[in-house]
C-alpha positions as CSV (number, residue, x, y, z in Angstrom):
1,X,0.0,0.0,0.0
2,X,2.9,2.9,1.0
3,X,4.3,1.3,-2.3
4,X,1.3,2.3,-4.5
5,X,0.4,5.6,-2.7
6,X,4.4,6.8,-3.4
7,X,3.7,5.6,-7.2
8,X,0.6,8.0,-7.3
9,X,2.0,10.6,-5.1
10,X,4.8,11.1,-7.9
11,X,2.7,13.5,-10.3
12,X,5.2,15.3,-11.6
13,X,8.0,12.7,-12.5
14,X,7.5,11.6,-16.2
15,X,8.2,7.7,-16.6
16,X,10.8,6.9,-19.1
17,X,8.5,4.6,-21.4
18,X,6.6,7.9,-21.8
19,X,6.4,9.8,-25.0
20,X,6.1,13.7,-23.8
21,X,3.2,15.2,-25.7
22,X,3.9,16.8,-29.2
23,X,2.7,19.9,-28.6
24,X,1.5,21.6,-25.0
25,X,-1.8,22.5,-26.9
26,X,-2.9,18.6,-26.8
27,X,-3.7,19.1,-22.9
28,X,-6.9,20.7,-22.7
29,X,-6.0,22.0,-19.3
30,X,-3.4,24.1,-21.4
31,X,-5.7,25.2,-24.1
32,X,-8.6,26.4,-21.2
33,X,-5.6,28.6,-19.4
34,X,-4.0,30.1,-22.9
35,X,-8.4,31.2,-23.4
36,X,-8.5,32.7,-19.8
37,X,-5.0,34.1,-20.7
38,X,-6.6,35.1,-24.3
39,X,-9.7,37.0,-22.5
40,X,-7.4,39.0,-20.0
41,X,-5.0,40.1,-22.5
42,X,-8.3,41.4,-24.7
43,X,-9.5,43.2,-21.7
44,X,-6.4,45.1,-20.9
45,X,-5.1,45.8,-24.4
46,X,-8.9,47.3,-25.4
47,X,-8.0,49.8,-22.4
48,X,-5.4,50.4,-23.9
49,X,-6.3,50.8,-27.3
50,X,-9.0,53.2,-25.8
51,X,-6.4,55.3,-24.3
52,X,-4.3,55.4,-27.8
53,X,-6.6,56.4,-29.9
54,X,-7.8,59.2,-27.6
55,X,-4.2,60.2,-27.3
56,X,-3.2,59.9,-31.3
57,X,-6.8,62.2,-32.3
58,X,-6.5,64.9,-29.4
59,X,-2.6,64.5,-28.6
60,X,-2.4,68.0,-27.9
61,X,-4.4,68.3,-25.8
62,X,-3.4,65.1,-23.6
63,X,0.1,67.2,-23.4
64,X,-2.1,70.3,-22.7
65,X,-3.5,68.2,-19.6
66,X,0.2,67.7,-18.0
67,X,-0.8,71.4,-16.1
68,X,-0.3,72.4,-12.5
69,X,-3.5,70.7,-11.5
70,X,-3.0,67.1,-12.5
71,X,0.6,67.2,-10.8
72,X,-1.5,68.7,-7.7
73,X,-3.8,65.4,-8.0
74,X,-0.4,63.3,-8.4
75,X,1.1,64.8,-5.1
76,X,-2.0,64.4,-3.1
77,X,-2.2,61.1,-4.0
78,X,1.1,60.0,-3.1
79,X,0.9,62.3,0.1
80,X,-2.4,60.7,1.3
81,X,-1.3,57.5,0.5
82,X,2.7,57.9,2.2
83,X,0.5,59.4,5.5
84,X,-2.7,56.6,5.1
85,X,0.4,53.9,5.6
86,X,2.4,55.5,8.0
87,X,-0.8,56.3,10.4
88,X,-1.9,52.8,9.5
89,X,1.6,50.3,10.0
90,X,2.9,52.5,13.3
91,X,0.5,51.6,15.1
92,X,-0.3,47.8,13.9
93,X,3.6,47.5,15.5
94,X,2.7,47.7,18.9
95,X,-1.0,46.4,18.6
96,X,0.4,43.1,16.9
97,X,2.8,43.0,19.7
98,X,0.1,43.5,22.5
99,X,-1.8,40.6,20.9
100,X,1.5,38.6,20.7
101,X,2.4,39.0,24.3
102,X,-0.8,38.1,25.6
103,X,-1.8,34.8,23.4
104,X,-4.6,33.5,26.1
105,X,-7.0,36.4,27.1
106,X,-10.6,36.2,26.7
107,X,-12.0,37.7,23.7
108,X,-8.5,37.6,21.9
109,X,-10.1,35.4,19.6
110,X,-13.6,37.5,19.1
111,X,-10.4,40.6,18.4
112,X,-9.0,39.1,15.3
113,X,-12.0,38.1,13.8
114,X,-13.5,41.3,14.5
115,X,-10.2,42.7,12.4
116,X,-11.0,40.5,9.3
117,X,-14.4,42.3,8.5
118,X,-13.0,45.6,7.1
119,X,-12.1,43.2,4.8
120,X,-15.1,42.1,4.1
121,X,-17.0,45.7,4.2
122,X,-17.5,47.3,0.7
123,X,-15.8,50.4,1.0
124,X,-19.0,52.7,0.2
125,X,-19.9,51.1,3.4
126,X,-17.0,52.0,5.6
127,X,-16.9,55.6,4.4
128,X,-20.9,55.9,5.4
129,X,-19.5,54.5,9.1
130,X,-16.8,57.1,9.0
131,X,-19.4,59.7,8.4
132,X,-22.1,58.8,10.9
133,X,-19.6,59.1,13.7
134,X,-17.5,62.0,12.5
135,X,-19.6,64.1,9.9
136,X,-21.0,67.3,10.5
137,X,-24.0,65.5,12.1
138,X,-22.3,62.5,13.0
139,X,-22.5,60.6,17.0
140,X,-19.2,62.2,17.5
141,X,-19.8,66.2,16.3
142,X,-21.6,67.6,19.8
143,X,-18.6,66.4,21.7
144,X,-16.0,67.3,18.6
145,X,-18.0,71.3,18.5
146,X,-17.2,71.5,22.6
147,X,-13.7,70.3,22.6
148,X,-12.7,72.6,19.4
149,X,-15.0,75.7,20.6
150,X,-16.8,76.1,17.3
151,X,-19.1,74.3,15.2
152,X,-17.4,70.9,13.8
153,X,-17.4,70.9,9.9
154,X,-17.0,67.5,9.4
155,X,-14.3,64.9,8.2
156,X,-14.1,65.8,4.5
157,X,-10.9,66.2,3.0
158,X,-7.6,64.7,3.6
159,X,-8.4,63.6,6.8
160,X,-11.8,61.8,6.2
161,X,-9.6,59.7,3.8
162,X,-6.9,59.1,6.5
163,X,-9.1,57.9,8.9
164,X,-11.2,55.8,6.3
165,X,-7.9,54.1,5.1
166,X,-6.7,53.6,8.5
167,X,-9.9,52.0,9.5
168,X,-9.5,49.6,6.8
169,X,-5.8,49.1,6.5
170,X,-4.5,49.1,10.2
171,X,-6.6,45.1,11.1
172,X,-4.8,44.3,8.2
173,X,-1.5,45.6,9.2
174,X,-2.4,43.7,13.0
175,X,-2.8,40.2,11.3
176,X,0.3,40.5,9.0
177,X,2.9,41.8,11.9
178,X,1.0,39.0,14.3
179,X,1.4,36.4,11.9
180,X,5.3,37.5,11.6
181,X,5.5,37.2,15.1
182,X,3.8,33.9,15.6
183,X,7.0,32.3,13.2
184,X,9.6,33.1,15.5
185,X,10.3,29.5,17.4
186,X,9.3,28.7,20.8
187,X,13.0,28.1,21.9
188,X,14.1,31.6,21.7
189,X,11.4,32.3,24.3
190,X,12.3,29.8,26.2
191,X,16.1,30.6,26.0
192,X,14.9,34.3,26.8
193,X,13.1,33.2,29.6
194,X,15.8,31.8,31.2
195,X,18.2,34.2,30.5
196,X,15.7,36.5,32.8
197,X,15.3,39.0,29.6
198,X,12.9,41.8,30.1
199,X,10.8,43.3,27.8
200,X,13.0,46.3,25.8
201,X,15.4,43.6,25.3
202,X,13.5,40.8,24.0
203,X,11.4,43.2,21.4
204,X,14.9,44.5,20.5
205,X,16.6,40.9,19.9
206,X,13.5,38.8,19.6
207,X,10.2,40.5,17.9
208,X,11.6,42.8,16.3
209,X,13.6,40.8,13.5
210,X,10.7,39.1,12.5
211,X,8.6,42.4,12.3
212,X,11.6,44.8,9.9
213,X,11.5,41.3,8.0
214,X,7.8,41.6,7.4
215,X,7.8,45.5,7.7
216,X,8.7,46.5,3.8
217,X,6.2,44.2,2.5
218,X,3.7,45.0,4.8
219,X,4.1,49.0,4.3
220,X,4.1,48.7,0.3
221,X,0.7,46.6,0.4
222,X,-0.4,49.5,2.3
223,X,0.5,51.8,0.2
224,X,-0.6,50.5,-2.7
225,X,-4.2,50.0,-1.5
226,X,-4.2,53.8,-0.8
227,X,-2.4,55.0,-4.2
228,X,-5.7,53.0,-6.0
229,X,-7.9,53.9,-3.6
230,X,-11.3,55.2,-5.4
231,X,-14.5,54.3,-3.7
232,X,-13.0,56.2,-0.1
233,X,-11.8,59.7,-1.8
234,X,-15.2,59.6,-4.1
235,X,-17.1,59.8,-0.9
236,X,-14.6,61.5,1.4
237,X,-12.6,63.5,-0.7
238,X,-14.2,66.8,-0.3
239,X,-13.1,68.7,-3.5
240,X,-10.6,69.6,-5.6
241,X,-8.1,69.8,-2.9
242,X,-9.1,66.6,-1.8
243,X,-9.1,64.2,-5.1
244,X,-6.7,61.1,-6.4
245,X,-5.5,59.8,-9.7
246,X,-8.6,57.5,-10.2
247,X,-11.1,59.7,-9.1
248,X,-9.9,62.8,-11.2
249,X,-10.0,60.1,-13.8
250,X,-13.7,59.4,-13.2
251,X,-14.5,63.6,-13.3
252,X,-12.6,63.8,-16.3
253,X,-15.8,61.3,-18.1
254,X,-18.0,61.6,-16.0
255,X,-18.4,65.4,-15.0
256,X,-16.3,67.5,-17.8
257,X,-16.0,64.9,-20.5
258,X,-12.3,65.9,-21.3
259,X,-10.8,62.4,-22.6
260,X,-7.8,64.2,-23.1
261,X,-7.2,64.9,-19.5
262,X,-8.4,61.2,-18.6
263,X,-6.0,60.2,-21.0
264,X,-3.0,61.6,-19.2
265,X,-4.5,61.3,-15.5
266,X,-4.6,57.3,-16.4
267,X,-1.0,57.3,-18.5
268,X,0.0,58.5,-15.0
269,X,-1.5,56.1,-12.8
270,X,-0.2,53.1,-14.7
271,X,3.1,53.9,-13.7
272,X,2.5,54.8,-10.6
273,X,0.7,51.4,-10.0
274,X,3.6,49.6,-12.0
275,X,6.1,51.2,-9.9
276,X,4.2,50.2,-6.6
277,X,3.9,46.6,-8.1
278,X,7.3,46.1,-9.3
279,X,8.7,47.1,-5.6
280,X,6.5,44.8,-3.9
281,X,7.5,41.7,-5.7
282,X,11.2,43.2,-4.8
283,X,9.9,43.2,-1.0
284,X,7.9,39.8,-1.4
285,X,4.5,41.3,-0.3
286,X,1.3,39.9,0.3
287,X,-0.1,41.4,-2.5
288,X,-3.9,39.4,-1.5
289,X,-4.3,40.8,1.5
290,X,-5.0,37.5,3.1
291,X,-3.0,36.5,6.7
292,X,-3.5,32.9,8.5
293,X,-3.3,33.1,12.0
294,X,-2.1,29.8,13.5
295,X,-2.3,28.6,17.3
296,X,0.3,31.1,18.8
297,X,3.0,29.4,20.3
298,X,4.0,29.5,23.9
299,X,5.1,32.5,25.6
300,X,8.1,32.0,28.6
301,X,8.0,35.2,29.3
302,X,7.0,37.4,32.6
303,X,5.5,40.4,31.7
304,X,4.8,43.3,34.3
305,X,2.0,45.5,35.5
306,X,3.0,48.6,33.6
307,X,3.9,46.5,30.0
308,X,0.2,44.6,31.0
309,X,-1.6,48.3,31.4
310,X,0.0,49.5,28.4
311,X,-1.1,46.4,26.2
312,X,-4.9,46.4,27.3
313,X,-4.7,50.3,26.6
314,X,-3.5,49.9,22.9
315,X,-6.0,46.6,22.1
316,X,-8.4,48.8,23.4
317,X,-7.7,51.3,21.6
318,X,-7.7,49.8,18.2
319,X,-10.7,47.8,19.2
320,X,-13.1,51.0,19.4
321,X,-11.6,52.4,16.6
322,X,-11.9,49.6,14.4
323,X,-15.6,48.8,15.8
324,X,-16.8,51.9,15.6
325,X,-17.5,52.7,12.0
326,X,-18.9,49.0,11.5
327,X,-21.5,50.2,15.0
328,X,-22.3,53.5,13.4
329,X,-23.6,51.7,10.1
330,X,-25.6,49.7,11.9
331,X,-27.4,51.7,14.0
332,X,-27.6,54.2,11.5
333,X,-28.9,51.7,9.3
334,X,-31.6,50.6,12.2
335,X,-32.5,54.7,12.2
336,X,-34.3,54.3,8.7
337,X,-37.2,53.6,7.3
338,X,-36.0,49.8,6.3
339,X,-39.5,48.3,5.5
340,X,-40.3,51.7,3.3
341,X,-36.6,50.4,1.5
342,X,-37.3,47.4,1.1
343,X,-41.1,47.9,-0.9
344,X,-39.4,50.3,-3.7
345,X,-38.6,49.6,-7.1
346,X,-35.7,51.3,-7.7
347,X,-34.3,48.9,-4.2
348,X,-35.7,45.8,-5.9
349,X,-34.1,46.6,-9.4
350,X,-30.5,47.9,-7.8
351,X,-30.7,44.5,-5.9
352,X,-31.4,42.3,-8.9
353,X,-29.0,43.8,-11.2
354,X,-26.4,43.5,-8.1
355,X,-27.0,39.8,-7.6
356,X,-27.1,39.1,-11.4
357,X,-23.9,41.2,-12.4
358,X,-21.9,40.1,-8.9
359,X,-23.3,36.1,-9.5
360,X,-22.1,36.3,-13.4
361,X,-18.6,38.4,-11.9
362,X,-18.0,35.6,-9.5
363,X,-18.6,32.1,-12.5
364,X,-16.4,34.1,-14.8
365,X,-13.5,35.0,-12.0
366,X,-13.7,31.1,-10.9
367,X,-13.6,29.7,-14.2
368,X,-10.3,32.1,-15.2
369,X,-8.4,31.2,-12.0
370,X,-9.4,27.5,-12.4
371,X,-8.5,27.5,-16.0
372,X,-5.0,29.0,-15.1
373,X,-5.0,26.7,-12.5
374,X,-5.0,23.9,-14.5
375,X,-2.7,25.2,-17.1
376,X,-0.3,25.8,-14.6
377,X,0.2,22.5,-13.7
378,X,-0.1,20.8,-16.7
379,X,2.4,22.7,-18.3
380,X,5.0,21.7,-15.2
381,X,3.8,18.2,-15.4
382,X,5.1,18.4,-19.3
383,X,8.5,19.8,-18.8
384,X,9.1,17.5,-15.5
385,X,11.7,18.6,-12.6
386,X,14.6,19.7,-14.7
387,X,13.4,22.0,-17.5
388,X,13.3,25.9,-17.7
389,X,10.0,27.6,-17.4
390,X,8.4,28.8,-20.9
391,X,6.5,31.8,-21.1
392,X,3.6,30.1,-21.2
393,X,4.0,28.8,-18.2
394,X,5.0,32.3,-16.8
395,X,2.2,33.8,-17.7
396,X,-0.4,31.5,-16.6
397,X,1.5,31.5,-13.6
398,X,1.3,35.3,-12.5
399,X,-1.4,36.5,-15.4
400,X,-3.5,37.1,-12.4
401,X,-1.2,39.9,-11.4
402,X,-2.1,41.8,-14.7
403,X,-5.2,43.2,-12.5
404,X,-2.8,44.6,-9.5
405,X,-0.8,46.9,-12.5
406,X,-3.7,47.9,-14.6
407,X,-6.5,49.1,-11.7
408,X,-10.4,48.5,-12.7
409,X,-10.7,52.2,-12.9
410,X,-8.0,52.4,-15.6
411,X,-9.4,49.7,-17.4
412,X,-12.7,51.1,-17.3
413,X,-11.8,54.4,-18.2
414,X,-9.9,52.9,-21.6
415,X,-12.7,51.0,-22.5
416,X,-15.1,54.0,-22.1
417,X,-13.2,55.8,-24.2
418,X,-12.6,53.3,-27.2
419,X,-16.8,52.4,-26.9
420,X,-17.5,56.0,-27.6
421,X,-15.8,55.3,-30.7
422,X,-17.9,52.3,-32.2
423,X,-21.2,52.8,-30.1
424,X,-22.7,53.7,-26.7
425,X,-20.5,53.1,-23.9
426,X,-23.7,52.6,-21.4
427,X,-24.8,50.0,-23.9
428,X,-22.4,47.6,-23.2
429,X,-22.3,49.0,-19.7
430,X,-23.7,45.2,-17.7
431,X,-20.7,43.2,-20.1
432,X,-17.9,45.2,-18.5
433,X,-18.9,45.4,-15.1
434,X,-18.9,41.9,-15.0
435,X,-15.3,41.3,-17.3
436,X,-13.5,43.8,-14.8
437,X,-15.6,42.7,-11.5
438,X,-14.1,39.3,-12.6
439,X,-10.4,39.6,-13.4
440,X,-10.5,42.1,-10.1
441,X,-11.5,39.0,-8.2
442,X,-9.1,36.9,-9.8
443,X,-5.9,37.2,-7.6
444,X,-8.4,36.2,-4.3
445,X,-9.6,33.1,-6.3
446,X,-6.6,31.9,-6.9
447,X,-5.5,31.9,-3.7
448,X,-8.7,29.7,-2.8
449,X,-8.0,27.6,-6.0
450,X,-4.2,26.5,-7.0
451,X,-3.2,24.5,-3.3
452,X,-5.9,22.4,-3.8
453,X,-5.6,22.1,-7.4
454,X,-1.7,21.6,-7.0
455,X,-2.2,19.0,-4.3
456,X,-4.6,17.3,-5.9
457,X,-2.5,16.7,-9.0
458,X,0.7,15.5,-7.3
459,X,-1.7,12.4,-6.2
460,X,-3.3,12.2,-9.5
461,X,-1.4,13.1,-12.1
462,X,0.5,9.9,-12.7
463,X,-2.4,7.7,-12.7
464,X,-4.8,10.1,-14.7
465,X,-1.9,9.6,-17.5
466,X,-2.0,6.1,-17.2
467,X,-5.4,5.2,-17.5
468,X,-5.9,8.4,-20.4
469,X,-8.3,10.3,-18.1
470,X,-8.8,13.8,-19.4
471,X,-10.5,16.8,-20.4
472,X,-13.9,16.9,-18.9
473,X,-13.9,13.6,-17.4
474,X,-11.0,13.9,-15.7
475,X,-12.9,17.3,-14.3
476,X,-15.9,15.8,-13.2
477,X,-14.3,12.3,-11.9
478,X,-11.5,13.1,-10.1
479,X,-10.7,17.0,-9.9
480,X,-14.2,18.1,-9.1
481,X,-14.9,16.2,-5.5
482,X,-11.6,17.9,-4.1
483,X,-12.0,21.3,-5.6
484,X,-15.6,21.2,-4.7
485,X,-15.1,23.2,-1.8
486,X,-12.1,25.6,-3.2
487,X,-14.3,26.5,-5.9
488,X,-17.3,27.8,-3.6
489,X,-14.9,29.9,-1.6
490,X,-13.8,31.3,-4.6
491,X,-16.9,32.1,-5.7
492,X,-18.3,33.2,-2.4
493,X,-15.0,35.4,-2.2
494,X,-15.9,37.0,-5.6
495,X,-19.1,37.3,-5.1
496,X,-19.0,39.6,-2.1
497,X,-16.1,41.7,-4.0
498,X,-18.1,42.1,-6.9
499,X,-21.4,43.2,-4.8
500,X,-19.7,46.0,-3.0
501,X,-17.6,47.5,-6.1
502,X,-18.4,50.9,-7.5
503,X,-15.4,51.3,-9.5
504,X,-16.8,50.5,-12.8
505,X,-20.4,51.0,-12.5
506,X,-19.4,54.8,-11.8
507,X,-18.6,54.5,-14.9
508,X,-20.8,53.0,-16.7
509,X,-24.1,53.0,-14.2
510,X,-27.2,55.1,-15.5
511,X,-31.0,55.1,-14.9
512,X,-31.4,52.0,-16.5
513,X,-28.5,50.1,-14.9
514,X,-27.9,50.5,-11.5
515,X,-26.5,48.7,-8.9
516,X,-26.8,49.3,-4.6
517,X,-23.5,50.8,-4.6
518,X,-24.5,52.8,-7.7
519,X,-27.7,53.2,-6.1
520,X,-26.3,54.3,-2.5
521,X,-24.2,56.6,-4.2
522,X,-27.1,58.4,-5.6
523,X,-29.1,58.4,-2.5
524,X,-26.1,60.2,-0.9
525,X,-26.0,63.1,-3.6
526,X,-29.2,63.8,-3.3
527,X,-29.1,64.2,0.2
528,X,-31.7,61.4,1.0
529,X,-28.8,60.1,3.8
530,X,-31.2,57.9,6.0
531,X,-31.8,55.9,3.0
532,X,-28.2,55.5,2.2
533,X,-27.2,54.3,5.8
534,X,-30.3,51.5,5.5
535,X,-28.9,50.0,1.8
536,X,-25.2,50.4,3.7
537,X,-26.6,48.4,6.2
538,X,-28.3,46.1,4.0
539,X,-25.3,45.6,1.4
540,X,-23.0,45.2,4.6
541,X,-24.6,42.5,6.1
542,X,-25.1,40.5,2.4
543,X,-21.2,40.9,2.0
544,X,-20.2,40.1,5.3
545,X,-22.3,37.2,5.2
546,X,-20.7,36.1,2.0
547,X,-17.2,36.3,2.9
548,X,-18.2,34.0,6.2
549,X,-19.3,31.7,4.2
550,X,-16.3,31.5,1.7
551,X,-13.9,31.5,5.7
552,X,-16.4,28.8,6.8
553,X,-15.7,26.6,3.4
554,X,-12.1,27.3,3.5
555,X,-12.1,26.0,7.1
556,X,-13.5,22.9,6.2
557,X,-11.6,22.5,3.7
558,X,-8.3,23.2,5.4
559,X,-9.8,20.8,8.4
């Protein structure tokens, strides 16, 4: 039996009696990954055709747009996004080392998962939280008026966005640096322990190694989430003072209608985003934003009542400020008139088209990952242990990554411009929000998708060659009951992304297609804010509910 299992186990390992396939395009697995690769590629170049032609008919005036303003909109965008990660790692330092020291309080637990639901919260959502507690009529603006001696004006502006990203971005920045610290090894602890080392010396030789290891990567996802941050400086931004790359590229179309200008704003963005990219694969960053907490390992340690007040203090801290956006959109949400809500049109429409556009965003983003997936592997499988990597294989290997260098916005914005061309851009308005919805999801699929894939194969490979199992049957006889699972995380994953986006339907949303971001977005320019906090309330809880489901499925999957 250990015999046979180490015969099927062997995947990858190509028996000598084998003939290698003529050509890599004989393995359907290939074929589906070069079509996913195929679909990408068309999505991104049209963007980019968009933006040439624009440029090549006005190109004076896309050098006419390289003024003083849109190098204003390039230095607030780099400044909010240098101060969003520096207000937002600082402080995940010493909250991930609070956590760290203490590995066995109550509620510890109820803390970090509490952390992973910014994650989960479309960001219209968490800017409507940020509002209700510190707008100009916000839970927060009687006690802000008293302490500043004059009326409050509100958070608009630079730092409605800072506290917005911070609110998002700092749970992350706890579960990365706590994860870093959960790999150093029990021994040193115990070593430290005995060599009666207090606490300035143990952060010093112990923590933090493992935290400057993790500290570059960690600060350049950051600020990279910030530089393409649209949804947060839409809503928050407060002006022209106030306003980013992306969303001066959505005023260009959508408010002034100068292509020329959107042209330049998104020739600059592109390299900004390529330059953000191409340091954090330097730096090895978490570019998914996804951290697995194991059991933390012992702690040796004695820690004293002053390090002890000082921990509780900072959890505490971070735990009312990361709560209290997520309590303000629900009672604010409670505050309306739900049942009126839930009995309009315009609610039931913005819901359906959500659920249809997000359903179709989440088939297509499962079946691209899977099909890259599979292409993956089966073009390693071909060229066994030894052989060099073809480009092929490098590109169904990091196509994914396409989407992280080219942000929706951008792409939407190039395809707006190159269907203004050849037709109406709101006419095709439903088929890109679902083609960009997808490929946005596609780096989260993946992560859901390729380990269980991968390990599936190595046990399969060999005897799926033997006995000539492929294509579909192989699919549906022996890939399908172990990615069962995978694939529903995925989907449940890009589902709830795809629900709480307003990216591209900014673009492309009108009367006729709307969405409840699209929707909520309108509700809160017209002033009608009590029914904006109920649909934030209501598209919250349908995300957040998602995104336990795809945890829950990935739990079971991993048990």
């Amino acid at each position: 039996m250990a015999d046979r299992d180490k015969q099927v186990g062997a995947a990858a390992i190509p028996l000598p009696h084998q003939a290698a396939p003529p050509a890599a395009l004989r393995d359907k697995r290939v074929a589906a990954g070069i079509a996913a690769l195929v679909f990408v590629a068309v999505l991104i170049g049209g963007a980019f055709l968009g933006l040439v032609i624009e440029s090549a008919g006005d190109f004076s005036g896309a050098l006419a747009a390289f003024d003083s303003y849109l190098f204003r909109v390039v230095r607030f965008t780099l400044w909010q996004a240098l101060l969003s990660t520096f207000l937002s790692v600082l402080p995940a330092l010493f909250v991930a080392r609070a956590l760290s020291r203490h590995p066995g309080f109550f509620g510890r637990s109820f803390i970090l998962q509490l952390f992973a639901v910014p994650l989960a919260l479309p960001a219209i959502v968490a800017a409507l939280g940020v509002l209700a507690l510190y707008g100009r009529a916000g839970y927060f603006a009687e006690m802000l008026t008293k302490i500043g001696g004059q009326d409050w004006p509100g958070i608009y502006g630079l730092s409605g966005i800072l506290v917005a990203h911070v609110f998002f971005n700092l749970p992350l920045c706890v579960r990365l640096f706590l994860e870093a610290l959960q790999t150093v090894p029990a021994d040193q602890w115990r070593l430290a322990s005995q060599l009666g080392m207090s606490a300035r010396p143990a952060f010093r030789f112990i923590e933090w190694p493992a935290l400057r290891q993790a500290l570059p990567g960690v600060a350049g996802l950051v600020f990279m989430l910030c530089i393409t941050s649209f949804t947060i400086v839409l809503i928050l931004g407060g002006g022209p003072r106030a306003t980013t790359l992306e969303v001066a590229i959505y005023q260009a179309l959508r408010f002034d209608f100068d292509p020329a200008r959107a042209v330049a704003l998104t020739l600059l963005q592109i390299l900004l985003t390529f330059a953000v990219v191409a340091l954090l694969s330097r730096l090895g960053a978490n570019t998914t934003a996804e951290a697995s907490l194991s059991v933390a390992p012992r702690r040796y340690l004695s820690i004293g009542n002053g390090e002890v007040a000082l921990n509780v203090l900072l959890i505490l801290l971070a735990l009312l400020f990361v709560a209290g956006p997520m309590v303000a959109t629900i009672a604010a949400g409670l505050q309306s008139e739900l049942a009126r809500l839930a009995g309009e049109r315009a609610v039931h429409l913005a819901t359906t088209t959500s659920a249809a556009l997000a359903f179709l965003s989440a088939l297509l983003a499962t079946a691209l990952s899977l099909s890259l997936t599979m292409a993956r592997r089966g073009l390693a499988t071909q060229r066994g242990r030894n052989g060099g990597r073809s480009l092929l294989e490098y590109a169904t290997d990091t196509g994914a990554g396409f989407v992280l260098v080219v942000p929706p916005i951008v792409i939407g914005a190039g395809w707006f411009l190159l269907l203004r061309h050849i037709g109406s851009a709101f006419a095709i308005a439903p088929v890109m929000v679902v083609a960009v919805n997808a490929i946005m999801a596609m780096p989260f699929a993946l992560r859901a998708v390729r380990p269980a894939y991968d390990a599936a194969s190595e046990r399969h490979e060999r005897l799926c060659a033997q006995l000539g199992i492929t294509g579909w049957a192989r699919l549906k006889l022996i890939d399908w009951p172990v990615l069962r699972r995978p694939l529903a995380t995925a989907f449940a994953f890009a589902m709830a992304l795809s629900l709480g986006d307003l990216g591209v339907i900014a673009l492309f949303g009108s009367d006729s297609l709307q969405t409840l971001p699209y929707l909520l977005l309108a509700r809160m320019g017209s002033y009608r804010t009590a029914d904006a906090a109920g649909l934030a309330l209501f598209l919250g809880l349908v995300c957040f509910a998602l995104i336990l489901l795809a945890d829950r499925l990935g739990k079971e999957r991993s048990s």
